[in-house]
C-alpha positions in Angstrom: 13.2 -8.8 8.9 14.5 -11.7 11.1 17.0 -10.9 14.0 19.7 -11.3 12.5 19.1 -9.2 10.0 18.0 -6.7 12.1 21.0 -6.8 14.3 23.4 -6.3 10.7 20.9 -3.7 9.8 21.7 -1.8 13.4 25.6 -1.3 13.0 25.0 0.3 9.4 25.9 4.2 9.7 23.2 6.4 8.5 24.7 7.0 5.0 25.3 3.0 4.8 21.8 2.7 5.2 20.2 5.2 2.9 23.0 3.3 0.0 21.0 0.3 1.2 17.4 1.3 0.8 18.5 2.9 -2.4 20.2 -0.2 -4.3 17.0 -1.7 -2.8 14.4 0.4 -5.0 16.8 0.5 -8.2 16.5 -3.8 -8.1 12.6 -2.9 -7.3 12.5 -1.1 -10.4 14.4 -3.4 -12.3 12.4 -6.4 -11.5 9.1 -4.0 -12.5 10.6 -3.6 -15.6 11.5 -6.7 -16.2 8.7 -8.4 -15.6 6.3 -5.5 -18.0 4.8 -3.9 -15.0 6.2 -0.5 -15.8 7.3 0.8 -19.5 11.2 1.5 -20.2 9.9 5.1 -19.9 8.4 5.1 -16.4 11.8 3.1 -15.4 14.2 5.3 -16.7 12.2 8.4 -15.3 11.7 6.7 -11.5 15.1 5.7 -11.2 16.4 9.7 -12.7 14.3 10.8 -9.8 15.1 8.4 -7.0 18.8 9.3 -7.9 18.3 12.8 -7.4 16.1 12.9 -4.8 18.6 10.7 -2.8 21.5 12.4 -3.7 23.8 9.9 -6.2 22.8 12.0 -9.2 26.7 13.0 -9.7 28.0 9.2 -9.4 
């Protein structure tokens, strides 16, 4: 992470963050999938839990 980027990522609130590193590993999964690394199963089953486990399971 340059400077910069670690100065933006130092005025995010807590919850801002956490949103962050969340839409981060939904695009992770997405480009997994995508690319064949992981089945539409193991997707669809990592992002289920990643949703719940962070909490945006009723959005």
């Amino acid at each position: 992470m340059d400077t910069t980027n670690q100065a933006a990522w130092e005025t995010l609130t807590p919850e801002e963050k956490r949103r962050a590193l969340y839409d981060r590993q939904v695009a992770t999964l997405k480009t997994f999938h995508e690319h064949g690394v992981i089945t539409q199963a193991q997707h669809d089953k990592s992002l289920h839990d990643l949703t719940v486990k962070m909490g945006y399971a009723d959005e």
